[in-house]
N, C-alpha and C positions, 0 to 999 in steps of 0.2 A: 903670447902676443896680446896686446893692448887692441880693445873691440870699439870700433866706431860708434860711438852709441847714436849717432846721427844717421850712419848707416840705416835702409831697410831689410827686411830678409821674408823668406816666404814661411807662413804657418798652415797649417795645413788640421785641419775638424776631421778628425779619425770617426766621429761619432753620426751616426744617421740620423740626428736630430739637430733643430740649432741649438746653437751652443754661443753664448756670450758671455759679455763682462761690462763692470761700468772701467771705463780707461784712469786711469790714475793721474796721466801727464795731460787732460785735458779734461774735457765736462761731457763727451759723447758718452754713448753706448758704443759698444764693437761688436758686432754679430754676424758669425758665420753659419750660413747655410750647409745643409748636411755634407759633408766629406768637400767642403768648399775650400778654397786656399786663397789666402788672403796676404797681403803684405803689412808689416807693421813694421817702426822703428825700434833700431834694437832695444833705444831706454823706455820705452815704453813693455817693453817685454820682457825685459830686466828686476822693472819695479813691479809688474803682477809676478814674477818668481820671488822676490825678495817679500812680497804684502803672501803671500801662501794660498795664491788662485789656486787650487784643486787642477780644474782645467791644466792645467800646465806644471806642476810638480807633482801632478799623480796623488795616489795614495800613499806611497812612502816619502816623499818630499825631495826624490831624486830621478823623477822623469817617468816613475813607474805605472803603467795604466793609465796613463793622463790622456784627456781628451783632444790635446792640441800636440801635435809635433810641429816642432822649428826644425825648418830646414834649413842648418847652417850649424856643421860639426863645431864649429869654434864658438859659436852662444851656447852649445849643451854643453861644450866642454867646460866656459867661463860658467854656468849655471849650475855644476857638478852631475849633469844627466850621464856624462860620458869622461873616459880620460883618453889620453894623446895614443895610448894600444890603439892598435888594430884589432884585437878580440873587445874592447869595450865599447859597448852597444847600449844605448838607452832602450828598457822594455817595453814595446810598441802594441798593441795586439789590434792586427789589422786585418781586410778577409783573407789575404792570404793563408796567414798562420790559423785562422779557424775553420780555411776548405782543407790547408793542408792536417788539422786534426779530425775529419772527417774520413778521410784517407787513411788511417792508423786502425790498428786491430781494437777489438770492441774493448778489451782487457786496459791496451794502454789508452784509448779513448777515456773511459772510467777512470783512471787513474789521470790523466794529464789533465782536465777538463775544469774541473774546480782550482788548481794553481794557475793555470790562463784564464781562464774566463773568473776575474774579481768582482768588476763595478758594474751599478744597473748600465753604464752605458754599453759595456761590454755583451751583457745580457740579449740588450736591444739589439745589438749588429747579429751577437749569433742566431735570435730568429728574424731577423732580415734574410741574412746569409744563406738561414734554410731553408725560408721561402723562394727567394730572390733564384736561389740554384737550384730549386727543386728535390734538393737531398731528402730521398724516401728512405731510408736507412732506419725502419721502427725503432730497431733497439736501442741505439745511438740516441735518436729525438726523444725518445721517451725517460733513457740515462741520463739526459740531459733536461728535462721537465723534472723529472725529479730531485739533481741533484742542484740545481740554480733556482725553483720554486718559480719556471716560466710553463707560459702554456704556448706549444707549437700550432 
């Protein structure tokens, strides 16, 4: 299906800090406030995928640990974050998936924890996350001061 680029759609700042850009189809700044969501047009969010905003194609240049999620399966689809399956999923890491590895045995904590938790923004949400929820769990926060090089 052919994407309205005139269209707008919702973005959504995965990150507890702001997070911007300078806009490419105008002369603004674009700044979002921490986990804020904001509406943009899709050509405008097209040409930061296509120019390699980080923000928005992640680390691997296909949606992965990016700071921004589009919410609008048919722009991640037309941007390759995602395909038309039902099991393809662009890779998000939001608090969910970092209470739900909190909840996980100390073994695969250790083991999963470095392959989710990539970018300092990521870093930044997990001690948010451990403050924010109180997670006393020593071994864990300390597993994790060690293996991400953050202090809880």
């Amino acid at each position: 299906m052919e994407l309205d680029y005139n269209k707008t759609v919702v973005v959504m700042n995965l990150s507890n800090a702001n997070t911007g850009f300078k806009a490419i189809e105008s002369t603004r700044d674009i700044v979002f406030p921490p986990f804020a969501k904001k509406t943009l047009k899709i050509s405008e969010i097209m040409a930061q995928i296509y120019a390699g905003n980080i923000c928005f194609v992640g680390e691997d240049g296909k949606g992965s640990h990016a700071i921004f999620y589009i919410d609008d399966k048919e722009v991640r689809i037309n941007a390759g974050f995602e395909s038309d399956s039902e099991n393809s999923k662009q890779l998000i890491i939001d608090e969910s998936i970092i209470l739900d590895l909190f909840s996980k045995s100390k073994s695969i904590f250790k083991k999963s924890l470095s392959d989710i938790i990539k970018t300092e923004n990521e870093k930044m949400l997990l001690q948010q996350m451990i403050k924010d929820n109180k997670i006393s769990d020593y071994e864990k926060i300390k597993i994790a001061s060690e293996l991400l090089g953050i202090n809880v």
